[in-house]
Backbone bond lengths (Angstrom), bond angles and torsions (degrees), N, CA, C in turn:
res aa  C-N    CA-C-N  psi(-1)  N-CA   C-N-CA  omega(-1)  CA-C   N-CA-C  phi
1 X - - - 1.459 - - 1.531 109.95 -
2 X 1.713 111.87 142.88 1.555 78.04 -165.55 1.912 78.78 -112.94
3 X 1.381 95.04 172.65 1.309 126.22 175.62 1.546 126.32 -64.52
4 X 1.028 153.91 130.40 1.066 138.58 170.87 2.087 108.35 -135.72
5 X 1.105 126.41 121.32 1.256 128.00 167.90 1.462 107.45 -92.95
6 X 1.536 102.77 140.92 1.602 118.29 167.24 1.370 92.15 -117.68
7 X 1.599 119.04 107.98 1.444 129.35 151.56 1.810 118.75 -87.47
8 X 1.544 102.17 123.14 1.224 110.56 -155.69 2.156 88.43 -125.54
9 X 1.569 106.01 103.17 1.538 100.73 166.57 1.159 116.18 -81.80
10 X 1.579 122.04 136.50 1.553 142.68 -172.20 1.222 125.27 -110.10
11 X 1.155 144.30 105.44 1.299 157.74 -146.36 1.525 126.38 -113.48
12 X 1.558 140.58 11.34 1.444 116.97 -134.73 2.073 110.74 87.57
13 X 1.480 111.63 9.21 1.397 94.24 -174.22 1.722 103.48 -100.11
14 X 1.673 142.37 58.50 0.705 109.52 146.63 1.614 148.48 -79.86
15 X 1.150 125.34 4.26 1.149 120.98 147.64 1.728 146.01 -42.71
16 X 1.853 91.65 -46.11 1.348 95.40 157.26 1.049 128.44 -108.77
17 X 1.138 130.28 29.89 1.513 146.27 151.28 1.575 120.79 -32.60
18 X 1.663 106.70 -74.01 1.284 122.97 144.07 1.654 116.28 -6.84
19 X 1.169 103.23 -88.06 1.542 104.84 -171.14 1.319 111.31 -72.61
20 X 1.073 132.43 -25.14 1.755 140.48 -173.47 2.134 93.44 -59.95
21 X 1.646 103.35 -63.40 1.293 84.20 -178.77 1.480 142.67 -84.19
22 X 1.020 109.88 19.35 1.558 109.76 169.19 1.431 114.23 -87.90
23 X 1.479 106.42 -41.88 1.499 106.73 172.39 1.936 111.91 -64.43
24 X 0.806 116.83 -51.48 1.347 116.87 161.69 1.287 104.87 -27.26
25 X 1.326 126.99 -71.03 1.580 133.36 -146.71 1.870 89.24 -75.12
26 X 1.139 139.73 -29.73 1.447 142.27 -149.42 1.775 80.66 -86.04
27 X 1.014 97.24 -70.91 2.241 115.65 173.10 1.583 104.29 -9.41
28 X 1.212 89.00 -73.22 1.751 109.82 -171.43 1.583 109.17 -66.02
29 X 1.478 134.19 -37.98 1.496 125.14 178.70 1.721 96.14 -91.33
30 X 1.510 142.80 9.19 1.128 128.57 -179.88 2.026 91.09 -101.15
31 X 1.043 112.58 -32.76 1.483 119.25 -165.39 1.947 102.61 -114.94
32 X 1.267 111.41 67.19 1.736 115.11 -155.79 2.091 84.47 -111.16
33 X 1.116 117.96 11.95 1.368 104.29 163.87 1.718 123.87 -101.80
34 X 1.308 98.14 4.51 1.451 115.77 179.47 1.942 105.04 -117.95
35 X 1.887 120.35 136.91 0.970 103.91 179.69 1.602 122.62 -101.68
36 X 1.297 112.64 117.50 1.193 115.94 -152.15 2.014 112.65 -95.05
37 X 1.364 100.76 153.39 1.468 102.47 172.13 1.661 111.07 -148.64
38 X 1.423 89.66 123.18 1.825 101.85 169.45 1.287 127.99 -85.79
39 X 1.238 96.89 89.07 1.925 104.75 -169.24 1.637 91.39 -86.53
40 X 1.312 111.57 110.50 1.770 119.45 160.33 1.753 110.13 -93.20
41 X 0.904 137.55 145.64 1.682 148.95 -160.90 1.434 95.53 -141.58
42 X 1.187 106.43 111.34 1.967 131.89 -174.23 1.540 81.43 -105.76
43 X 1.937 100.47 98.11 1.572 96.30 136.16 1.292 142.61 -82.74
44 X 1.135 124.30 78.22 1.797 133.26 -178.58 1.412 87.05 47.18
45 X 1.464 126.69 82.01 1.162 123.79 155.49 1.985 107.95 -94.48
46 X 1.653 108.67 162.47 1.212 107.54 -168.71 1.274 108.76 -123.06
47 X 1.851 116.58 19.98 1.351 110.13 164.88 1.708 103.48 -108.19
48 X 1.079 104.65 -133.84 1.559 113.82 175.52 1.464 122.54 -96.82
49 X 1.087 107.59 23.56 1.146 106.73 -172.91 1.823 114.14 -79.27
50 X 0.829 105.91 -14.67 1.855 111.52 -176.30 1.464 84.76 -72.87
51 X 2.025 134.57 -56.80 1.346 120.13 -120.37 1.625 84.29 -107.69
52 X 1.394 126.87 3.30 1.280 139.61 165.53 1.607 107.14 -85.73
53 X 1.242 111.43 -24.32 1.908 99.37 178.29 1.364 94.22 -90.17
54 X 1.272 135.84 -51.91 1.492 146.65 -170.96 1.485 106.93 -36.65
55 X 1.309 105.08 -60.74 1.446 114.65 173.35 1.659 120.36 -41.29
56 X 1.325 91.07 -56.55 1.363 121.44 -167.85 1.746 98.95 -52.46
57 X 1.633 117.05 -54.06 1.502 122.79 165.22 1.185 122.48 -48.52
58 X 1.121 101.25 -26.33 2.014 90.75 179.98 1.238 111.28 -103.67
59 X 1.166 108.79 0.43 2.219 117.81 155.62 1.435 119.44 -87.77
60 X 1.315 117.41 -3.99 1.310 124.03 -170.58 1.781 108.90 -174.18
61 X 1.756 97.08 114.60 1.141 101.71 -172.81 1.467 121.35 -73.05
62 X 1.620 115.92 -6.25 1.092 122.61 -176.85 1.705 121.95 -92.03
63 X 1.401 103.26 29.24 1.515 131.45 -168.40 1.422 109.23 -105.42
64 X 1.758 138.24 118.71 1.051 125.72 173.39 1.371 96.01 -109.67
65 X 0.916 110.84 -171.89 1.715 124.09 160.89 1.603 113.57 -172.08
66 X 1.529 116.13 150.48 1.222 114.17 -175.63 1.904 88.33 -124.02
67 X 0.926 137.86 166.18 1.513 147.22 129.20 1.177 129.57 -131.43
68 X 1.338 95.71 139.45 1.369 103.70 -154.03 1.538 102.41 -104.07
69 X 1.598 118.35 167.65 1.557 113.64 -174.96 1.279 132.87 -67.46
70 X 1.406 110.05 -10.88 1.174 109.81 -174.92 1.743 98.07 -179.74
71 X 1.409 114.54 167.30 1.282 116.32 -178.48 1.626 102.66 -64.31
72 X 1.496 114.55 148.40 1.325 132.42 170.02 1.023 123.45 -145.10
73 X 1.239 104.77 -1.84 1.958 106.02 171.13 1.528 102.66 90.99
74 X 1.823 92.77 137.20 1.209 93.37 -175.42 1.707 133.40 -67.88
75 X 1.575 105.10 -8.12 1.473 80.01 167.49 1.471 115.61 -92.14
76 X 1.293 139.69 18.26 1.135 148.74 -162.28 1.769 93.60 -121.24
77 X 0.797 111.57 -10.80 1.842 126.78 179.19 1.490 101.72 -99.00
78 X 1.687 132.10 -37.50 1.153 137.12 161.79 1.628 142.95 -61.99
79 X 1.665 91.97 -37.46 1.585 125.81 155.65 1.515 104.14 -54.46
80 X 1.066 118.10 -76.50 1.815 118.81 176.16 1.267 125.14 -51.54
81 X 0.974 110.92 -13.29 1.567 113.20 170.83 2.029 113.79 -96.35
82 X 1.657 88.29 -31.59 1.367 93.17 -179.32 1.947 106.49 -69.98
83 X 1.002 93.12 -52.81 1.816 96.18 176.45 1.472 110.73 -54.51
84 X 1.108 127.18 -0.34 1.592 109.39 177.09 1.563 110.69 -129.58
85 X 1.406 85.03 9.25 1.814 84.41 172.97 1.539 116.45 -90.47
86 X 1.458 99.72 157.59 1.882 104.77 -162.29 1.431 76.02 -158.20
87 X 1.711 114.27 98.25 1.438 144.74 160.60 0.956 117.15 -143.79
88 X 1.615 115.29 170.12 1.786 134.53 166.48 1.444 86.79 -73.17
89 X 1.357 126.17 -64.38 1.203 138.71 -173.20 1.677 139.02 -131.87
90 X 1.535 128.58 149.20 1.013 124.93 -148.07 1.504 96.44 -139.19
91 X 1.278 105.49 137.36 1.964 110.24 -177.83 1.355 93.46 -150.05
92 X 1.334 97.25 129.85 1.786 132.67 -160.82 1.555 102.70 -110.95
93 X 1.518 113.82 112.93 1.318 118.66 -156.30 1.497 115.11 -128.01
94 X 1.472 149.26 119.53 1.352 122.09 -173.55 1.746 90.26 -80.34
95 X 1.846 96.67 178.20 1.535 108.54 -167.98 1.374 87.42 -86.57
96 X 1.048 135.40 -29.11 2.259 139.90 -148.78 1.381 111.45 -60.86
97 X 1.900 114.19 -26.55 1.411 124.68 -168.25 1.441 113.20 77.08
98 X 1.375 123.82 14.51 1.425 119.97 172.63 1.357 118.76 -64.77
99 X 1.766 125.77 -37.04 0.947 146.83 158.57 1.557 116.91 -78.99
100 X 1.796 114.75 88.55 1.199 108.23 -175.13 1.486 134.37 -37.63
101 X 0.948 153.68 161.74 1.777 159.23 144.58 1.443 119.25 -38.63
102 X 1.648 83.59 -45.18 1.782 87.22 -156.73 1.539 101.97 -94.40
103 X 1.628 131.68 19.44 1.352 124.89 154.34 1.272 115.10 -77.53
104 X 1.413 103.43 -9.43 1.865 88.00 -174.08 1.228 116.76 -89.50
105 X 1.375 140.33 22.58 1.279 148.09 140.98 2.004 104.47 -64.87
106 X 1.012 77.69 -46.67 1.910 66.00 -174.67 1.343 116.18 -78.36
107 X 1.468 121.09 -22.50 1.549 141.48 144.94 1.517 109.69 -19.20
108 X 1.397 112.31 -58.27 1.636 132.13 -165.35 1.084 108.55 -93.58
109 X 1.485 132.57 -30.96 1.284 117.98 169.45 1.654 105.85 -82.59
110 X 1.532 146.84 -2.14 1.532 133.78 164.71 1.530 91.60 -84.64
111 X 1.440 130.37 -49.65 1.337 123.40 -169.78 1.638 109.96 -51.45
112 X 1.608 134.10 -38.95 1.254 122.03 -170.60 1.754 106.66 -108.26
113 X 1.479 97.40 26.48 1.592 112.67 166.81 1.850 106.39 -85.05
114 X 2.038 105.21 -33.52 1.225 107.10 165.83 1.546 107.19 143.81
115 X 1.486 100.51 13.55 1.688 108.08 -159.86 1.650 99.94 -92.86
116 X 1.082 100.57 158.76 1.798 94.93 -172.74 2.137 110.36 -123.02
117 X 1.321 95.79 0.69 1.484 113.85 161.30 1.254 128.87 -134.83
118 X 1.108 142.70 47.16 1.979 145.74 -175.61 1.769 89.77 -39.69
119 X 1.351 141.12 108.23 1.405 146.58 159.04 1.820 93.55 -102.37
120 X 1.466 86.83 124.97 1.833 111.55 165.46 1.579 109.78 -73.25
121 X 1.412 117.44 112.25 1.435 108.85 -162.36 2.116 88.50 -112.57
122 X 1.099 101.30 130.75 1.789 102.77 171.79 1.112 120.85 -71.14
123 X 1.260 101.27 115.47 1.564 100.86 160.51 1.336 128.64 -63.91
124 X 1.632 100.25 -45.28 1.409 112.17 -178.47 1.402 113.73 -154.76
125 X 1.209 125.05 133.39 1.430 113.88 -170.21 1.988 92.94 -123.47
126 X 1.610 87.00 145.83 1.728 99.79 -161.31 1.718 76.59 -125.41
127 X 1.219 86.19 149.60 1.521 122.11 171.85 1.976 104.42 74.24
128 X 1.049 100.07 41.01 1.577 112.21 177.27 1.573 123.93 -126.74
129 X 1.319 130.23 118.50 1.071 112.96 -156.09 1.609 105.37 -82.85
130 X 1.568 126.81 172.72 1.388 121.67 -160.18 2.014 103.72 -72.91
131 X 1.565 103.27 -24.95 1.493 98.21 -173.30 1.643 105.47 -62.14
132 X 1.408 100.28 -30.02 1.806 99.26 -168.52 1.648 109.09 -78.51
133 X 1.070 122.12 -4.56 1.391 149.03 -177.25 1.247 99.02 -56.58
134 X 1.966 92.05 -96.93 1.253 122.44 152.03 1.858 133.08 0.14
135 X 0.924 95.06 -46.37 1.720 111.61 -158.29 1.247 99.82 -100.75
136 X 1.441 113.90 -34.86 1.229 134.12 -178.73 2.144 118.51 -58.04
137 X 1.419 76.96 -46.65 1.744 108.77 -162.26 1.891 82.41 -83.62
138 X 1.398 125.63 -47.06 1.188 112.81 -168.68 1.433 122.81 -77.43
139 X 1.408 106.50 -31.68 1.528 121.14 157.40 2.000 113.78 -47.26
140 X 1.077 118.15 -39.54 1.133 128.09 158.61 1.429 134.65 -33.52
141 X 1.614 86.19 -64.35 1.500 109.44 -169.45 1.783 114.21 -80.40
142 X 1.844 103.12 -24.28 1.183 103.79 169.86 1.425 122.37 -73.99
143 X 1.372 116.48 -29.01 1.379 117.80 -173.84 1.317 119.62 -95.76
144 X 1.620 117.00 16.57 1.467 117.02 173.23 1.626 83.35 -122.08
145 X 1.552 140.52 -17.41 1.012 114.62 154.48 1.967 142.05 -50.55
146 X 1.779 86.99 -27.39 1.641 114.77 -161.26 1.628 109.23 -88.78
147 X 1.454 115.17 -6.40 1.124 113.32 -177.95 1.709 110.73 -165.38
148 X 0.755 130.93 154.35 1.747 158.44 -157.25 1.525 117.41 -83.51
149 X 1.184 107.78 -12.59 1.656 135.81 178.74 1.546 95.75 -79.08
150 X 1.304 120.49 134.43 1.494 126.38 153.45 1.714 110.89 -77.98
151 X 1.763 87.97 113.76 1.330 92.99 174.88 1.618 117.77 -114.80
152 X 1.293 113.12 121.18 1.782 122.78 167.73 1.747 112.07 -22.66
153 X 1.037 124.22 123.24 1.085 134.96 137.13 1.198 142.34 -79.82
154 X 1.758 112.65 127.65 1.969 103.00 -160.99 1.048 117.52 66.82
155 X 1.698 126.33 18.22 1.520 96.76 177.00 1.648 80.19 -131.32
156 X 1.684 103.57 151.26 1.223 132.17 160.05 1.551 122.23 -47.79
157 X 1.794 103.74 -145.85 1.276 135.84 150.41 1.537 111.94 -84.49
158 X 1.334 113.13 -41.97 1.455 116.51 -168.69 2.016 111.34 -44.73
159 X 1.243 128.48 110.87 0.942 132.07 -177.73 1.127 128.10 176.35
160 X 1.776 136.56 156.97 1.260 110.35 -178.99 1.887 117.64 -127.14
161 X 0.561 111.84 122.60 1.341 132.38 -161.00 1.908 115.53 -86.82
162 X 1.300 107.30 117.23 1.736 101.60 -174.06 1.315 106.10 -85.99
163 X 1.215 106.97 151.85 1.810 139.40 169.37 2.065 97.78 -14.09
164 X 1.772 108.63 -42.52 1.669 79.44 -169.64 1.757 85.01 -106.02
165 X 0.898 118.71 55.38 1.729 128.85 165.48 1.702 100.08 -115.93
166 X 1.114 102.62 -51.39 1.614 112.91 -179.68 1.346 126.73 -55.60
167 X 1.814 114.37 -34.86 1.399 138.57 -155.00 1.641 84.00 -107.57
168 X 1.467 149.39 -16.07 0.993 149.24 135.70 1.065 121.95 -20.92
169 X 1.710 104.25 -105.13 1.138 109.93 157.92 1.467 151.90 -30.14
170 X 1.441 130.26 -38.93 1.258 132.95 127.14 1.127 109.07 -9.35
171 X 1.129 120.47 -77.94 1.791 122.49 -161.10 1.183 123.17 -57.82
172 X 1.774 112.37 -12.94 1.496 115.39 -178.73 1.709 110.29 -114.77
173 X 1.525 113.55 104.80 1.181 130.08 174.90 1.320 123.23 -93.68
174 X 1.122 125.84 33.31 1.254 120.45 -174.76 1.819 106.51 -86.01
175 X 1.125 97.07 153.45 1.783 108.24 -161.95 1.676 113.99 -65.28
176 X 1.783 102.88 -51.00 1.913 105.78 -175.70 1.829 89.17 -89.64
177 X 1.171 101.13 104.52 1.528 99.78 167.40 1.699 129.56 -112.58
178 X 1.200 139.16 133.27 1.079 157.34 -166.32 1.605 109.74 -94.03
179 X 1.401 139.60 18.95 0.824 141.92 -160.48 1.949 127.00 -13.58
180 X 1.669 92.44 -72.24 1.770 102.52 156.70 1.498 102.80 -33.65
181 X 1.442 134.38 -64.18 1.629 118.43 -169.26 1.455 114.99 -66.14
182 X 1.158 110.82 -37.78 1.792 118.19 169.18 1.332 113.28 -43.06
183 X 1.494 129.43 -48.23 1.471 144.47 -179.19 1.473 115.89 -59.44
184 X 1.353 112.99 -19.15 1.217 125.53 154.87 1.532 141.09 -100.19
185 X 1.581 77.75 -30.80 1.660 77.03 162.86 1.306 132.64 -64.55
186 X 2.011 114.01 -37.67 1.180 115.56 -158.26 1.646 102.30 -76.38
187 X 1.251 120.81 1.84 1.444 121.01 168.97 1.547 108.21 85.24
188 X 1.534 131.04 -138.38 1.201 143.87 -159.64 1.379 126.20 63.41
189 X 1.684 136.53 -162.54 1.100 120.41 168.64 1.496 115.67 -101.97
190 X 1.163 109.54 141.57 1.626 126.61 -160.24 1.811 116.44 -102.11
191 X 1.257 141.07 146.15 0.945 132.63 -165.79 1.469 115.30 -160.86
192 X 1.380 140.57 82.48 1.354 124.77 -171.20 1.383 127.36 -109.52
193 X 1.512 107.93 176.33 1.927 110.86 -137.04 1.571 79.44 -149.99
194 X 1.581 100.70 103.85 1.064 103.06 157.94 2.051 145.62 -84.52
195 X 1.165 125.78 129.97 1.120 123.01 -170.87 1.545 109.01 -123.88
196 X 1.384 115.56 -179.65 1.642 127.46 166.19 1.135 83.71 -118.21
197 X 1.914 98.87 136.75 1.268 135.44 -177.02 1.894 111.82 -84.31
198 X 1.147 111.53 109.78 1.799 98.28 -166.76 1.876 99.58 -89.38
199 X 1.539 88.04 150.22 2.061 89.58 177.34 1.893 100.26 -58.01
200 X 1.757 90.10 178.99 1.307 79.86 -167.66 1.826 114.33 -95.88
201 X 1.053 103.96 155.30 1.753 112.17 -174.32 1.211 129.32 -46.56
202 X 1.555 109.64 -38.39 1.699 124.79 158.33 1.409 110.21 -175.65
203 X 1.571 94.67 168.90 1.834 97.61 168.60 1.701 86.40 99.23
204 X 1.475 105.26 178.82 1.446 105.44 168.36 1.436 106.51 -114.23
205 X 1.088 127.15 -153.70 1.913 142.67 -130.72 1.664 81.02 -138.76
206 X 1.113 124.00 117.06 1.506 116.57 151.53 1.397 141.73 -91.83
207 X 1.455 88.25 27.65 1.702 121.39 -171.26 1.953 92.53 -108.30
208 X 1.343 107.02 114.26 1.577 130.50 142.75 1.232 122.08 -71.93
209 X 1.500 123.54 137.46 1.802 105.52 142.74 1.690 128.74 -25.29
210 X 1.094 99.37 -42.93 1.777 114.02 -178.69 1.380 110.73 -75.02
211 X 1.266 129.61 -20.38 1.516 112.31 -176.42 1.410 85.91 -116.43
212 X 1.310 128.52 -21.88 1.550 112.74 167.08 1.300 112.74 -57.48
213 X 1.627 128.22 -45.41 1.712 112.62 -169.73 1.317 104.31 -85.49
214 X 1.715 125.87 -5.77 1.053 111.65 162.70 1.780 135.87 -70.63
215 X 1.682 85.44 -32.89 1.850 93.96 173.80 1.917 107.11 -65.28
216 X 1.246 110.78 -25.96 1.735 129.02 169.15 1.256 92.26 -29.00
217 X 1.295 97.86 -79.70 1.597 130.24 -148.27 1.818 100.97 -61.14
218 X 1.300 85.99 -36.80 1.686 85.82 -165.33 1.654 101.09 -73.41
219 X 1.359 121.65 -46.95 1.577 133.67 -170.87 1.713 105.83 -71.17
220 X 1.614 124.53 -16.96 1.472 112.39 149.76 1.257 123.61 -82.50
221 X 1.762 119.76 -39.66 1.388 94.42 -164.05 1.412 105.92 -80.99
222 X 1.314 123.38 -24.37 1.747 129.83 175.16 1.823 119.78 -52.62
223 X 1.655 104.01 -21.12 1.058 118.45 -171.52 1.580 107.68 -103.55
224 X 1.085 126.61 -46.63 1.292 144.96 -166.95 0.899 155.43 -141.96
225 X 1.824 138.73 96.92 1.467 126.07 -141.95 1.900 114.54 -70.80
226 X 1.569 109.09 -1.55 1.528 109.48 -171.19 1.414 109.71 -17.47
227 X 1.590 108.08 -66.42 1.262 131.61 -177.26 1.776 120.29 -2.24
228 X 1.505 95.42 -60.58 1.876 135.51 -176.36 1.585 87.89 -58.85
229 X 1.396 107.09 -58.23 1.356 117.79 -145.35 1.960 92.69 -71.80
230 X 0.732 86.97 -51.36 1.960 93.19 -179.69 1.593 91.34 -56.86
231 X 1.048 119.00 -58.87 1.703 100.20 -156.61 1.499 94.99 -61.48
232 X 1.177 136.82 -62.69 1.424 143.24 -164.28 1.544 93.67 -34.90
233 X 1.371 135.00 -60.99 1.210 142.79 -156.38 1.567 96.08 -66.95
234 X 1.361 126.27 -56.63 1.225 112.36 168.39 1.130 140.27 -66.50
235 X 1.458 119.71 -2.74 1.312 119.95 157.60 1.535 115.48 -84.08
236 X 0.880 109.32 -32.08 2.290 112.67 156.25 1.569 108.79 -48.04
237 X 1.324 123.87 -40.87 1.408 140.00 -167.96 1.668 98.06 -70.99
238 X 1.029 87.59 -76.37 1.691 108.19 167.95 1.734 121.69 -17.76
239 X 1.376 88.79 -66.17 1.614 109.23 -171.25 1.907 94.18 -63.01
240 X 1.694 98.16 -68.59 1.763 86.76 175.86 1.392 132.96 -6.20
241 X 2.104 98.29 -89.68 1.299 113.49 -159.51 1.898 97.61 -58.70
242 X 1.696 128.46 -22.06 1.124 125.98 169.13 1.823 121.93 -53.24
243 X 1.613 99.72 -51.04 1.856 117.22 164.42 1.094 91.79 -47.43
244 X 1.518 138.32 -67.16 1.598 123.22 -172.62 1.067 160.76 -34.79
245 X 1.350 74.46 -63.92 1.839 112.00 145.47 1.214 128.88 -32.20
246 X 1.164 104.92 -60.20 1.513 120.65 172.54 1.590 123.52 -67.65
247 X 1.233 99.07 -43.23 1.866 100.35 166.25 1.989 99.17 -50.04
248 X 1.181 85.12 -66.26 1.784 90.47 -172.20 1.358 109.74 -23.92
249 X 1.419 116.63 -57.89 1.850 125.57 -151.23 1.631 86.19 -80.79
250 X 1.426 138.42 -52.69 1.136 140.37 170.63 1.428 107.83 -24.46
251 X 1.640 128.41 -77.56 1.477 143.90 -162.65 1.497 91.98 -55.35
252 X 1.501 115.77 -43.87 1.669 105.09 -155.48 1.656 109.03 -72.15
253 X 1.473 106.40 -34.75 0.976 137.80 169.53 1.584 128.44 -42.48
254 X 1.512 92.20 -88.07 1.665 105.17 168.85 1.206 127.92 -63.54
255 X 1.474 100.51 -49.52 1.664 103.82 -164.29 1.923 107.72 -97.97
256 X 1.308 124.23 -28.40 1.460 128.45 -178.05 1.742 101.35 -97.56
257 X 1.471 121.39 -9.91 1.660 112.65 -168.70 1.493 130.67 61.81
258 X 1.293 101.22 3.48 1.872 105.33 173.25 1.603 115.23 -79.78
259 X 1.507 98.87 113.42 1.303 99.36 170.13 2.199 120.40 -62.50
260 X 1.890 81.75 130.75 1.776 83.97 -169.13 1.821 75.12 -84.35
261 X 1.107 111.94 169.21 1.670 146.16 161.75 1.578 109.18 -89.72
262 X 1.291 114.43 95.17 2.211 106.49 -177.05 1.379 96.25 -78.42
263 X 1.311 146.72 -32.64 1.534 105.43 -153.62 1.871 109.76 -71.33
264 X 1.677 112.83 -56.32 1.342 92.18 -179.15 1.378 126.50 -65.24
265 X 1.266 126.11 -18.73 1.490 103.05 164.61 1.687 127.22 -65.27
266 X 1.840 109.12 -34.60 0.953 110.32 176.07 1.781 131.91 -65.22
267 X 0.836 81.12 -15.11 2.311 103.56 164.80 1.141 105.65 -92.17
268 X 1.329 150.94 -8.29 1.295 145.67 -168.05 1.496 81.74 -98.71
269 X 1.362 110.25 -59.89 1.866 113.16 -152.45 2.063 88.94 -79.63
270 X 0.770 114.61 -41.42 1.188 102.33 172.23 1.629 108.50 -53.00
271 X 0.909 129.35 -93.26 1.239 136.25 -172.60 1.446 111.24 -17.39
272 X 1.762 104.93 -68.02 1.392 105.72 -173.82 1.730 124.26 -65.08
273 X 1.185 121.05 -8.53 1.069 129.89 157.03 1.640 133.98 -88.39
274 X 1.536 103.81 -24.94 1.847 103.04 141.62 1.097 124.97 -64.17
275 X 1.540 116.96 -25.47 2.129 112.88 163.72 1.093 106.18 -54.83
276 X 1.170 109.69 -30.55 1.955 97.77 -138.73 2.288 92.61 -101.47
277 X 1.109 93.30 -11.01 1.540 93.96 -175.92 1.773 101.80 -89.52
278 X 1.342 107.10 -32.17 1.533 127.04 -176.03 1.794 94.10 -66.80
279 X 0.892 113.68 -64.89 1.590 130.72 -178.68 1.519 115.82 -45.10
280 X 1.758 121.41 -21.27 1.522 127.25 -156.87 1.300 72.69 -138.88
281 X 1.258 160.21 -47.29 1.605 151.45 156.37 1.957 99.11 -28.48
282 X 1.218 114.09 -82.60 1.447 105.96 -175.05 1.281 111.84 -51.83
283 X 1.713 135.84 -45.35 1.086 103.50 -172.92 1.442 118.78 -79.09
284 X 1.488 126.46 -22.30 1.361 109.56 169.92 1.785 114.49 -65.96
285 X 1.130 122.00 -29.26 0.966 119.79 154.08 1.818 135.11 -23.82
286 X 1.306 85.64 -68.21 1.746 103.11 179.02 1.545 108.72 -57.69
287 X 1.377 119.36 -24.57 1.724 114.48 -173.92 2.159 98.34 -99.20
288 X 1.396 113.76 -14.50 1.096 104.22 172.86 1.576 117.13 -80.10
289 X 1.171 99.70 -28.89 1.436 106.43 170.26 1.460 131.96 -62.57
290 X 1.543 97.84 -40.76 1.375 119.35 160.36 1.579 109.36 -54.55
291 X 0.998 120.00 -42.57 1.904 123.38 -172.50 1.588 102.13 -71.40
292 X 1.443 116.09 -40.43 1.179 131.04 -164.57 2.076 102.32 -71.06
293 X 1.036 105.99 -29.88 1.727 118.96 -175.86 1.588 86.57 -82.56
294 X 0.960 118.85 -75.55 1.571 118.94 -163.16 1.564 135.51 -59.81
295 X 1.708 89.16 -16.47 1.829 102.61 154.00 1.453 117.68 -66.17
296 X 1.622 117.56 -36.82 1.101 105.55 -170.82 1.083 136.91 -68.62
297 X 1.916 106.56 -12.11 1.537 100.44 153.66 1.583 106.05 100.01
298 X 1.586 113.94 7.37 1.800 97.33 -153.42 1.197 94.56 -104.81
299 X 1.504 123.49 162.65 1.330 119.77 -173.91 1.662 109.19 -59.78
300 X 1.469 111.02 -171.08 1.517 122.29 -165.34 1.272 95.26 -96.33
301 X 1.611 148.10 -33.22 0.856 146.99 -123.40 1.700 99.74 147.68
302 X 1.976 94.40 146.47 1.453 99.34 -179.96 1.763 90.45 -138.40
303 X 1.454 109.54 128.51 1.538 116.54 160.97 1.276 139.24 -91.38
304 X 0.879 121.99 122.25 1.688 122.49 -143.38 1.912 75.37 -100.48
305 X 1.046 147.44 -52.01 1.970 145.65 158.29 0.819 126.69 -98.66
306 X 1.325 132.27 164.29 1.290 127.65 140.26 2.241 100.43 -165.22
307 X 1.828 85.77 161.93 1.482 98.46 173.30 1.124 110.71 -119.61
308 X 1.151 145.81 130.47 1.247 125.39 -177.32 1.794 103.68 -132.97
309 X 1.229 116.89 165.84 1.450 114.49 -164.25 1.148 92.44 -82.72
């Protein structure tokens, strides 16, 4: 019989707790020829959500749970769940219900067709406003521009991933992680299942604009040096229209006798060239910082419990 884990990261979701497990439990007695385990991963949440899974384990033996010490973010909540799984197969689920239950039957029948990634690609996502869309779709489009890797479009975490997808991942510990870009990177054969994305069931979204352009930020520079490569180019750009410049004020100068005026041009070029040094300062910045986290060597995550099947 083979195994299958549904790892589900938990945040602050007791509200949809409630509804998350019944559909679960319907999942598991419709698909009872496969042996299944619900590993949920409590990131240092501060409602009830730990003493609502706990419960939930001692009603159903097919319930793991890990908790961890403190919040670490969900892809660092995904990592810990991924390292302790021991399956044929693994399907990565949020708790909110945006990503229905009942696709992962059709998940399992492309996976034992021979596929070693089933990715849930959106058709349409409801209860999202058009900017998050937007930002969403462009975040996309930049990071399959920025690197050579085929990267998914519209698709999440939601997906299920085989035994040498799993033994992959494991192996890559690095600290700022991009997970979605990892899923592509680690290669294998790929296969996607399209759905409409439903709003979420209850509770609120612990996603901001601000920690959204931060996970942005984090899933290019962790993924891809473009960044370097763009600024460098604009400092070539830079220097040019500056060489130009200078011919110009020269001709008007030397050869036609028109007095140029230096102060406002010289504050313009001043200025615009403290942006542009400020601008290639942060981003080399942002990847030294990154080097600077990943020397230190510290684990990914620390679990203060766990049950595991």
């Amino acid at each position: 019989m083979k195994k299958i884990t549904i790892l589900i990261p938990c945040y602050n979701e007791q509200e949809v707790l409630p509804k998350l497990f019944p559909r679960l439990d319907k999942l598991i007695k419709s698909q009872n020829r496969f042996d299944w385990e619900l590993l949920f991963v409590n990131d240092g949440s501060r409602d009830q959500t730990f003493e609502k899974i706990k419960k939930y384990a001692e009603q159903n033996k097919a319930v793991s749970y890990i908790n961890l010490a403190r919040n670490f973010g969900k892809e660092i909540a995904m990592a810990a769940g991924i390292d302790n799984v021991k399956a044929d197969a693994l399907i990565i689920i949020d708790a909110d219900l945006q990503d229905p239950p009942e696709l992962i039957p059709d998940m399992i029948k492309i996976w034992l067709e021979g596929y070693d990634d089933v990715y849930a690609r959106r058709r349409s996502r409801a209860g999202e406003s058009f900017l998050k869309k937007f930002t969403s779709s462009m975040y996309y489009k930049v990071l399959q521009k920025s690197t050579r890797i085929p990267i998914q479009q519209d698709t999440g975490d939601f997906r299920l991933l085989d035994k040498k997808c799993i033994k992959a991942l494991q192996s890559i510990q690095e600290t700022n992680r991009s997970t979605k870009a990892l899923f592509s990177w680690i290669g294998y054969k790929k296969k996607e299942i399209l759905y409409d994305r439903d709003p979420r069931a209850a509770g609120q979204t612990k996603w901001n604009y601000v920690k959204l352009v931060g996970l942005a930020i984090d899933g290019i520079v962790s993924f891809t040096t473009a960044p370097l490569r763009v600024a460098t180019f604009v400092g070539f750009l830079v220097a040019l229209f500056a060489f130009i410049y200078l011919i110009v004020v020269f001709i008007k100068t030397m050869v036609l006798g028109i007095d140029e005026p230096g102060y406002p041009s010289l504050m313009i070029v001043i200025l615009f060239l403290g942006g542009i040094q400020l601008i290639t300062i942060g981003i080399i910045g942002e990847y030294i910082g990154r080097i600077f986290v990943e020397t230190k060597n510290r684990p990914l995550y620390l679990i203060e419990s766990k049950k595991l099947k």
